[in-house]
FIBA-363087 format. One record per atom (N, C-alpha, C): residue in three letters; atom name; y, z, x. Coordinates in nm, 3 decimals. Each point is the difference from the previous one (the first is absolute). Layout:
BEGIN
<'ALA'; 'CA'; <Y; Z; X>> ...
END
This chain:
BEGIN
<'UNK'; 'N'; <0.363; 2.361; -1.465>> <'UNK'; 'CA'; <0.096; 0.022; 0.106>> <'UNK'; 'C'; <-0.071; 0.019; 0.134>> <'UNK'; 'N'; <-0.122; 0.064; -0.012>> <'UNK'; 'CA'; <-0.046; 0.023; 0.149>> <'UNK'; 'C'; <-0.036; -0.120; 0.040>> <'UNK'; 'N'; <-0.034; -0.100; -0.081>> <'UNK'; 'CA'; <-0.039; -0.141; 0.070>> <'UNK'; 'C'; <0.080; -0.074; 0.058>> <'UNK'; 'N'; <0.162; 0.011; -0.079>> <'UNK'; 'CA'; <0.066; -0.047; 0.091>> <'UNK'; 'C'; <0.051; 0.081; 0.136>> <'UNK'; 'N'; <-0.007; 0.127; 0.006>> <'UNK'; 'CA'; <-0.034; 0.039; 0.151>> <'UNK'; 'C'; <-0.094; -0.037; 0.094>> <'UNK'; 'N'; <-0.053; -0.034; -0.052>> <'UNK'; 'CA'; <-0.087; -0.031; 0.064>> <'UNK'; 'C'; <-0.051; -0.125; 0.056>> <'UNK'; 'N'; <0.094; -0.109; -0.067>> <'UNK'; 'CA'; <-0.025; -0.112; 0.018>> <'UNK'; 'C'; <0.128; 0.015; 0.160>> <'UNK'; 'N'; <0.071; 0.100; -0.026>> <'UNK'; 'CA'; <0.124; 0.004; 0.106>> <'UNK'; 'C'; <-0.072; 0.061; 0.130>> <'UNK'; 'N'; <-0.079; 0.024; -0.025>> <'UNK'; 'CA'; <-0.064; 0.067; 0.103>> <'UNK'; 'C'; <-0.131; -0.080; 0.095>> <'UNK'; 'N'; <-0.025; -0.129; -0.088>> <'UNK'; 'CA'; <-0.075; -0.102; 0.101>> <'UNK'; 'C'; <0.002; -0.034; 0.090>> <'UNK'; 'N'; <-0.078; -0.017; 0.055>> <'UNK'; 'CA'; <0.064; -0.025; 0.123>> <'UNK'; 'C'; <-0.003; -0.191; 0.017>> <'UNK'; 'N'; <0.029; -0.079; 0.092>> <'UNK'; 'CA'; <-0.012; -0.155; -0.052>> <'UNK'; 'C'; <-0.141; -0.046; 0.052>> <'UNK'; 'N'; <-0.059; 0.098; 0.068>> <'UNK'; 'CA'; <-0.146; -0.075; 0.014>> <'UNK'; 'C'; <-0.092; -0.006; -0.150>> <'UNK'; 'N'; <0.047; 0.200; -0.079>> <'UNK'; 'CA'; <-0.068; -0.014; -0.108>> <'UNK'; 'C'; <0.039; -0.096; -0.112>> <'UNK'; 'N'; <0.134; -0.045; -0.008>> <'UNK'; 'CA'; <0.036; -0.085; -0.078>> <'UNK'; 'C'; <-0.078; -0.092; 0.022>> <'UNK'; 'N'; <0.025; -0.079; 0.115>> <'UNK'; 'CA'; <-0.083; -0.093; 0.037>> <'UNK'; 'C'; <-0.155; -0.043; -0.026>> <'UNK'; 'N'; <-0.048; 0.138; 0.017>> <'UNK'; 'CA'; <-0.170; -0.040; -0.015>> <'UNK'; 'C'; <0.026; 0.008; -0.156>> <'UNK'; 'N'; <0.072; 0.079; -0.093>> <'UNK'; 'CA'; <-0.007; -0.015; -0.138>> <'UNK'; 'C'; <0.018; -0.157; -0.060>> <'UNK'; 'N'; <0.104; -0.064; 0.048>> <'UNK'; 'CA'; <0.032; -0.120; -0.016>> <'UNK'; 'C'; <-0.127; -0.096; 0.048>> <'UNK'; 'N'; <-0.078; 0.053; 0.081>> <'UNK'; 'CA'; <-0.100; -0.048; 0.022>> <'UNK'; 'C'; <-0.117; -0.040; -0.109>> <'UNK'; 'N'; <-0.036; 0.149; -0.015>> <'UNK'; 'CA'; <-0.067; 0.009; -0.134>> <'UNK'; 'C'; <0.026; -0.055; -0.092>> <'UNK'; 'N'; <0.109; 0.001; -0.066>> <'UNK'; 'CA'; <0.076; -0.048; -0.099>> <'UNK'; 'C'; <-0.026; -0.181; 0.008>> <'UNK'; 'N'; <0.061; -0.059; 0.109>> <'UNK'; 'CA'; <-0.021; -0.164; 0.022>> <'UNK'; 'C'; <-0.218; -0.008; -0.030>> <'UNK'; 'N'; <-0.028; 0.076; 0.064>> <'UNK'; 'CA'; <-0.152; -0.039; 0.047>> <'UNK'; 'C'; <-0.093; 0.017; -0.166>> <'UNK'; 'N'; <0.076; 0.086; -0.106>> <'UNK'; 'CA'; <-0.056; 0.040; -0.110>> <'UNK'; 'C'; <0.036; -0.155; -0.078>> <'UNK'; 'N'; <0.142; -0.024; 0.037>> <'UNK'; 'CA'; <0.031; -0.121; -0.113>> <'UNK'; 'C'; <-0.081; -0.126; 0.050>> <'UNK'; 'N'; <-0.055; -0.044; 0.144>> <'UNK'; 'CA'; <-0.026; -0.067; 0.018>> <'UNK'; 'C'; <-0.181; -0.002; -0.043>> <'UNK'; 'N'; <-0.028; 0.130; -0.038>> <'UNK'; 'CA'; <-0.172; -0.037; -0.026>> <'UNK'; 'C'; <0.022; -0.008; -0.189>> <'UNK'; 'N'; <0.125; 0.057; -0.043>> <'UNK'; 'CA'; <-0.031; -0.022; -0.132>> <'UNK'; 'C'; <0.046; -0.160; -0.026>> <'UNK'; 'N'; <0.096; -0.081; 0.041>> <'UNK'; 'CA'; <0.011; -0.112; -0.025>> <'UNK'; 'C'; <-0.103; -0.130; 0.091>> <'UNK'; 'N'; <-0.051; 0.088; 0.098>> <'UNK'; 'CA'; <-0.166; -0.085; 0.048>> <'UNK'; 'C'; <-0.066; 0.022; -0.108>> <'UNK'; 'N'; <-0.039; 0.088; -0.122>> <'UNK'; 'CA'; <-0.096; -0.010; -0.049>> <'UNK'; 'C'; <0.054; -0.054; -0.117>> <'UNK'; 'N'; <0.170; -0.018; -0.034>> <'UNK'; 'CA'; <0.009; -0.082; -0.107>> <'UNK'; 'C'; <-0.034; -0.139; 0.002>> <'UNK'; 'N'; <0.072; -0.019; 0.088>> <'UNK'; 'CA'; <-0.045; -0.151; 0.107>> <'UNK'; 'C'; <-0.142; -0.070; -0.029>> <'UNK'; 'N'; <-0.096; 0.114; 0.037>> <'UNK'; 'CA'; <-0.168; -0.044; 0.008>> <'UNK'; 'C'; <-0.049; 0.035; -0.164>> <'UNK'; 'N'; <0.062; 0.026; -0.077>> <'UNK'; 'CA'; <-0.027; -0.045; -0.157>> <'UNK'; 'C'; <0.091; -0.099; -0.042>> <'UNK'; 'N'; <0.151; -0.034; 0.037>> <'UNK'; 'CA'; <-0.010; -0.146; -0.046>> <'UNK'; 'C'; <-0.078; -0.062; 0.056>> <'UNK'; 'N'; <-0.029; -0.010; 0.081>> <'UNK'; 'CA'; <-0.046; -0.141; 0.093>> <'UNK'; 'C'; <-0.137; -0.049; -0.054>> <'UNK'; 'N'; <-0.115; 0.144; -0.045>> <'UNK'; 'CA'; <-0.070; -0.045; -0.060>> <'UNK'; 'C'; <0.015; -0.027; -0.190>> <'UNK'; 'N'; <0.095; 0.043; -0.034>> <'UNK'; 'CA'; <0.089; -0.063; -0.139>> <'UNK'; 'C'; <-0.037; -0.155; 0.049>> <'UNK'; 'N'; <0.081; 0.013; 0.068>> <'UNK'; 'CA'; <0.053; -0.153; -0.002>> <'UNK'; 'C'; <-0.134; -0.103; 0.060>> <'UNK'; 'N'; <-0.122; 0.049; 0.063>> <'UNK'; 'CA'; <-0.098; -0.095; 0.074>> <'UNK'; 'C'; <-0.057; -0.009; -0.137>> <'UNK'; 'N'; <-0.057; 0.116; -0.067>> <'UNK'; 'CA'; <-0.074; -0.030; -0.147>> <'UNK'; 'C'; <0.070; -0.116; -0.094>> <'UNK'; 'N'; <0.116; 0.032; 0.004>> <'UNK'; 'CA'; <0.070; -0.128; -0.122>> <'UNK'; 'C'; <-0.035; -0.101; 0.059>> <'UNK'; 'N'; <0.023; -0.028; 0.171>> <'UNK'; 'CA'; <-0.024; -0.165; 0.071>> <'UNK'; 'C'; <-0.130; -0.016; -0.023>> <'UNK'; 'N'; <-0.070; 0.064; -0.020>> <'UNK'; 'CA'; <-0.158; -0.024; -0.005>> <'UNK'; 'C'; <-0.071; -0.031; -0.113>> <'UNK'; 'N'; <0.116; 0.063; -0.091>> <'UNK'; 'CA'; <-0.060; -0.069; -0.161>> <'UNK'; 'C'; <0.095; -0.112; -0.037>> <'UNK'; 'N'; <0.164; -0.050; 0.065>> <'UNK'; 'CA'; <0.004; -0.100; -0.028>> <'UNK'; 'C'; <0.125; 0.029; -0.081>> <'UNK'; 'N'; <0.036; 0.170; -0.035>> <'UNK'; 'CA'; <0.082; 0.017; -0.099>> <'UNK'; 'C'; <0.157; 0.078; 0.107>> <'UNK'; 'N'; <0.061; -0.104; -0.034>> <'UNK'; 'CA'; <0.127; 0.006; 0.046>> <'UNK'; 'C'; <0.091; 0.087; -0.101>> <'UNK'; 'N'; <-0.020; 0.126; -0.034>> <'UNK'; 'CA'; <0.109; 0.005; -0.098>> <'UNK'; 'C'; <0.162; 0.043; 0.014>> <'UNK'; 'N'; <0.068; 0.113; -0.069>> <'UNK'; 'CA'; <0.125; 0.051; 0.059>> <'UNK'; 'C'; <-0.042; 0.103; 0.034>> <'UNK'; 'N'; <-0.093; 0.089; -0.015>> <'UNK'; 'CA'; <-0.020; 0.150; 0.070>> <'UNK'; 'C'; <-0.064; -0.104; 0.172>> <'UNK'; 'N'; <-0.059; -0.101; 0.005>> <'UNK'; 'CA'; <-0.045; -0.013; 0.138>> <'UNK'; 'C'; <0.118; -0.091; 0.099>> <'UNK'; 'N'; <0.125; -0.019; -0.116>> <'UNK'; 'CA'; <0.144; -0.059; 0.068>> <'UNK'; 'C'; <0.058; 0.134; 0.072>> <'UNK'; 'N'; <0.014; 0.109; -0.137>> <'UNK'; 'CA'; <0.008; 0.093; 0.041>> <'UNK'; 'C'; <-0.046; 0.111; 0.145>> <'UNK'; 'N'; <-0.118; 0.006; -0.033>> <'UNK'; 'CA'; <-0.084; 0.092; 0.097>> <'UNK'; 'C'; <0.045; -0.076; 0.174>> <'UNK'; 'N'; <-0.009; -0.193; -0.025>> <'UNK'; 'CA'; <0.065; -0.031; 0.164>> <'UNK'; 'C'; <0.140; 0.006; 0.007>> <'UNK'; 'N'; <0.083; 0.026; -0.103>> <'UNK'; 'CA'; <0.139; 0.008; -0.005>> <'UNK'; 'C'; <0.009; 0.159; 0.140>> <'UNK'; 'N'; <-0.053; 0.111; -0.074>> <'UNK'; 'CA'; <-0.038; 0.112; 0.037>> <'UNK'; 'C'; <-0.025; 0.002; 0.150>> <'UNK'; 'N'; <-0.116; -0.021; -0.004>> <'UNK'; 'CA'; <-0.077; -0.014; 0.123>> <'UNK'; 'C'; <0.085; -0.055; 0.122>> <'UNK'; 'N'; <0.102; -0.085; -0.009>> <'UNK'; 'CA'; <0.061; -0.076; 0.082>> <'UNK'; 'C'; <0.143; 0.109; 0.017>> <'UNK'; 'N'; <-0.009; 0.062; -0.063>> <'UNK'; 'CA'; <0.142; 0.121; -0.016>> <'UNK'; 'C'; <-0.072; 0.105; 0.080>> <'UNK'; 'N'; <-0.113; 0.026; 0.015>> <'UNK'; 'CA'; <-0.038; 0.115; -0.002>> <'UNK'; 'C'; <-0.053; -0.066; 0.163>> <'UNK'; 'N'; <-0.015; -0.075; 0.070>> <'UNK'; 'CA'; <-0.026; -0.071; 0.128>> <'UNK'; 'C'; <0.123; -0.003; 0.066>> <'UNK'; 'N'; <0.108; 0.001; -0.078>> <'UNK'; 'CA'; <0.184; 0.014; 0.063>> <'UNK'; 'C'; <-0.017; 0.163; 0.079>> <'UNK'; 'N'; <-0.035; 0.028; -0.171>> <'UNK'; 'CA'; <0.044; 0.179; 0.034>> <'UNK'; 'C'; <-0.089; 0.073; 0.124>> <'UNK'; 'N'; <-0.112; -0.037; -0.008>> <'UNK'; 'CA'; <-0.110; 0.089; 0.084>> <'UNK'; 'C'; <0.009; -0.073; 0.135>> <'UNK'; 'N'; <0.093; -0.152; 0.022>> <'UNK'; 'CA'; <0.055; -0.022; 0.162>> <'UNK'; 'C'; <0.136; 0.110; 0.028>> <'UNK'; 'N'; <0.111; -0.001; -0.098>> <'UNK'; 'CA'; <0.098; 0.093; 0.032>> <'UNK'; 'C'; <-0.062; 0.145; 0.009>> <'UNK'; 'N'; <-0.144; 0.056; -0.037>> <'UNK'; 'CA'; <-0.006; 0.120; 0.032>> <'UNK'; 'C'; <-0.126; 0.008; 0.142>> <'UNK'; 'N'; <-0.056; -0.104; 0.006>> <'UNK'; 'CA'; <-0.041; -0.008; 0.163>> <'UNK'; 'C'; <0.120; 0.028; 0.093>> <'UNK'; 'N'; <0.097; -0.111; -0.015>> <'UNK'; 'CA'; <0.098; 0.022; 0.061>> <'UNK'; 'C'; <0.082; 0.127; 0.016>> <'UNK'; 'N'; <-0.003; 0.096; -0.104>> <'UNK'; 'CA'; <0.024; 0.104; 0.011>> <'UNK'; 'C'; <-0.050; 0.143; 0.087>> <'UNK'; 'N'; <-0.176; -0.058; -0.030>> <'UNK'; 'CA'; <-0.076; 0.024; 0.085>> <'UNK'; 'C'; <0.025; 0.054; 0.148>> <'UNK'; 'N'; <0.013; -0.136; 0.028>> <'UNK'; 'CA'; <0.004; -0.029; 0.123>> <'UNK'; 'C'; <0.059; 0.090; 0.104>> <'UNK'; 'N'; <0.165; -0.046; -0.109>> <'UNK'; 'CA'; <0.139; 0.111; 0.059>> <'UNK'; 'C'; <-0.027; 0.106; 0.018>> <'UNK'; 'N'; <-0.077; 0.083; -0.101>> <'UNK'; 'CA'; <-0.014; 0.132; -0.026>> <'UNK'; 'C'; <-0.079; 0.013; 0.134>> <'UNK'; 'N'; <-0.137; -0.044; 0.030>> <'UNK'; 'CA'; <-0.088; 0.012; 0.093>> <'UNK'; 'C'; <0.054; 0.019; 0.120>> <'UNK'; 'N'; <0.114; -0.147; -0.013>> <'UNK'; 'CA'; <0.056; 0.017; 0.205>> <'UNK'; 'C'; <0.142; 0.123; -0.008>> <'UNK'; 'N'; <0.049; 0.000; -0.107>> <'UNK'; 'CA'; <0.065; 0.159; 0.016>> <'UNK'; 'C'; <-0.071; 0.132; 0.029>> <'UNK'; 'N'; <-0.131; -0.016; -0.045>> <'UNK'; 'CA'; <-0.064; 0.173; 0.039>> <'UNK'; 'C'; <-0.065; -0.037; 0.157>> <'UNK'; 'N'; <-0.019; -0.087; 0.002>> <'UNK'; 'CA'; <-0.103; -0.039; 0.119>> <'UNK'; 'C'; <0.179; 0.044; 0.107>> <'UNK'; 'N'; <0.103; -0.057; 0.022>> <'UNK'; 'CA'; <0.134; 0.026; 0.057>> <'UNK'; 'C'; <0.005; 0.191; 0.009>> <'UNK'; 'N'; <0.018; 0.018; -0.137>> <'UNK'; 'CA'; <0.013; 0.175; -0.012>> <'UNK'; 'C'; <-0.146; 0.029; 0.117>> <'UNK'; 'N'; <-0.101; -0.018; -0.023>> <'UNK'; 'CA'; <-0.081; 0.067; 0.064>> <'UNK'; 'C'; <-0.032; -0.055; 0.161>> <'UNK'; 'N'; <0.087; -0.060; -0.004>> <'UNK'; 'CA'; <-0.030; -0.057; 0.128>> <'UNK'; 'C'; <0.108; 0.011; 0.108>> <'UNK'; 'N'; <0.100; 0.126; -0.068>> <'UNK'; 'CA'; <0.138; 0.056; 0.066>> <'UNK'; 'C'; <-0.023; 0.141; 0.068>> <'UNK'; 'N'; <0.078; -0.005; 0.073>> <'UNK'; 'CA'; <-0.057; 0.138; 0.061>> <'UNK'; 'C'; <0.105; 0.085; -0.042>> <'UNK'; 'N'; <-0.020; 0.126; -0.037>> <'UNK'; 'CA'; <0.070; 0.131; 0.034>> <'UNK'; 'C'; <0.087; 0.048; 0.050>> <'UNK'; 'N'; <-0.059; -0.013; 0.095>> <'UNK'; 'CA'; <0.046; 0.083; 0.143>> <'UNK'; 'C'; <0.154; -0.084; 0.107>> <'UNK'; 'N'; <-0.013; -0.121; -0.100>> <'UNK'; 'CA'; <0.098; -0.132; 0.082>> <'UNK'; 'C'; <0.165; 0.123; -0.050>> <'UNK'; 'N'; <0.051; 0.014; 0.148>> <'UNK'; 'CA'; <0.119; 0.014; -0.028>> <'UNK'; 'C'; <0.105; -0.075; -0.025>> <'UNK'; 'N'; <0.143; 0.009; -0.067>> <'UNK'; 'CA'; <0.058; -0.089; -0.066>> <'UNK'; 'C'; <0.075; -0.041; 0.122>> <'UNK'; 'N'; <0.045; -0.130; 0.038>> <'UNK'; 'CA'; <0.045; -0.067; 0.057>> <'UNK'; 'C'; <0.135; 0.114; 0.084>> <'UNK'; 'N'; <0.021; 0.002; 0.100>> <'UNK'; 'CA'; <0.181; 0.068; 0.048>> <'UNK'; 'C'; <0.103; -0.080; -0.056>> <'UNK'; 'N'; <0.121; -0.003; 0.003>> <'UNK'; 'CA'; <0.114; -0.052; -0.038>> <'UNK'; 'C'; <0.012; -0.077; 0.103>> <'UNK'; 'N'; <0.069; -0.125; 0.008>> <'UNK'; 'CA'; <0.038; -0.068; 0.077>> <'UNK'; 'C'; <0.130; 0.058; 0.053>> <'UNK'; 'N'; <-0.020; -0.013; 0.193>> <'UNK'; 'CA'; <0.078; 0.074; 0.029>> <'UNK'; 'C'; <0.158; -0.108; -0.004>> <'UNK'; 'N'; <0.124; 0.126; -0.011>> <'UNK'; 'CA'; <0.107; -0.038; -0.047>> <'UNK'; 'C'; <0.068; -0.148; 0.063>> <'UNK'; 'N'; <-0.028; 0.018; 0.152>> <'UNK'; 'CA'; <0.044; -0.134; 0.041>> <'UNK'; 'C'; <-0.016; -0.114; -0.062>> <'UNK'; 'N'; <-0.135; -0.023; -0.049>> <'UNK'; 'CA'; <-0.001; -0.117; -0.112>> <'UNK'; 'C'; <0.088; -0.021; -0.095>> <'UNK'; 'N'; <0.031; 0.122; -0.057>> <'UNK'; 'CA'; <0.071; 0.017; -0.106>> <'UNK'; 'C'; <0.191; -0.080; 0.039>> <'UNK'; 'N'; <0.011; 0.110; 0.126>> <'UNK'; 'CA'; <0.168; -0.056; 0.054>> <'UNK'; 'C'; <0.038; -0.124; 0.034>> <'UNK'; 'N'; <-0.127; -0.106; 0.065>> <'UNK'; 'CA'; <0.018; -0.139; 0.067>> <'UNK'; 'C'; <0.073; -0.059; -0.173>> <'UNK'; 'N'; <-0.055; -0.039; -0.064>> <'UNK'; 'CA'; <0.072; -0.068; -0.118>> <'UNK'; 'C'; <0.137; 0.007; -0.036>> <'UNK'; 'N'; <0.005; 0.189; -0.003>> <'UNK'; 'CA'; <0.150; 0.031; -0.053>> <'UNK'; 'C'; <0.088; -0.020; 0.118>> <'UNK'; 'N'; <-0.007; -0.009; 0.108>> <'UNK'; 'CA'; <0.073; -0.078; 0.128>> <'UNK'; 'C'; <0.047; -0.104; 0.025>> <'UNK'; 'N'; <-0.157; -0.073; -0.059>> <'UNK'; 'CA'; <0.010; -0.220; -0.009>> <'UNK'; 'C'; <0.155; 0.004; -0.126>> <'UNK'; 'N'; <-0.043; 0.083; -0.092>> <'UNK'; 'CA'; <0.088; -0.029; -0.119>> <'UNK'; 'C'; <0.174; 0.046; 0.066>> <'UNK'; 'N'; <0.014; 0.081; 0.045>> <'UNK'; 'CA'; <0.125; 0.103; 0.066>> <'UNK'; 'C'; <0.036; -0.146; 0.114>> <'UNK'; 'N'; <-0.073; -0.061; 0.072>> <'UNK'; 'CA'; <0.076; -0.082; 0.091>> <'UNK'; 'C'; <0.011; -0.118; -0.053>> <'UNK'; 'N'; <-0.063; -0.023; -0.115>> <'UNK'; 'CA'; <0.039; -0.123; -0.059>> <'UNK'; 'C'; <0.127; 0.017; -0.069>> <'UNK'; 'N'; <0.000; 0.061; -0.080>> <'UNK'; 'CA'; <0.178; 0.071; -0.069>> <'UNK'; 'C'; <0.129; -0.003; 0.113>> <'UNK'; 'N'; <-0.039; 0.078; 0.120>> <'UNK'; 'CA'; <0.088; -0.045; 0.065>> <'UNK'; 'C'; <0.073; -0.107; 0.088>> <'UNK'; 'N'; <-0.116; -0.112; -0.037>> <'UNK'; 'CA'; <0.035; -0.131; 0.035>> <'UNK'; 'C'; <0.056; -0.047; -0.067>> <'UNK'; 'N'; <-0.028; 0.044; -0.152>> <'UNK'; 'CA'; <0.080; -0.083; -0.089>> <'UNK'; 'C'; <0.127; 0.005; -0.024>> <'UNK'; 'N'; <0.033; 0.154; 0.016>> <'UNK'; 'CA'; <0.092; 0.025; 0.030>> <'UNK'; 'C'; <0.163; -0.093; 0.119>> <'UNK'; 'N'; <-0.096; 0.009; 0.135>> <'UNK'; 'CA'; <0.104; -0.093; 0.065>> <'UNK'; 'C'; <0.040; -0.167; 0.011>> 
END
């Protein structure tokens, strides 16, 4: 239970850098799956032996070159979201309300159009 307090209590930069971690861990464990098929698969080309584990292993390998672009890409996002968070200021006060006159010109346009239609 305290974890899920605690997950309520993140803030979105820490989410963020977690999601970070998280993308950056999957991407060195499927780089290093990656760099044992690949040499799977150079040894079989080199002896000549084509079998189904080396259909297999590039079946893989070519799945696993999908996945580790969708998690660059994930990357990426994650990166230019914290780089945004940290690159916001504080201190920026929130915008004023737009003052009301803006607001009345419309409901006016609409009020003298009605009464045209009217005559």
């Amino acid at each position: 239970m305290s974890g899920e307090h605690r997950m309520s209590e993140m803030t979105q930069e820490e989410a963020l850098r977690l999601a970070d971690a998280l993308v950056g861990q999957a991407l060195k464990e499927t780089e290093a799956r990656c760099s044992v098929l690949a040499q799977f698969i150079d040894e079989c080309d080199r002896a000549g032996s084509q079998t189904a584990a080396w259909s297999e292993a590039l079946r893989e390998l070519h799945a696993l070159h999908d996945y580790r672009s969708g998690l660059m890409r994930r990357h990426s996002l994650i990166q230019e979201a914290l780089d945004c968070l940290v690159g916001e200021s504080p201190t920026q006060a929130p915008l004023p309300p737009p003052p009301n006159r803006t607001v009345l010109r419309p409901q006016q346009q609409v009020q003298v159009q009605a009464r045209r239609r009217r005559s």
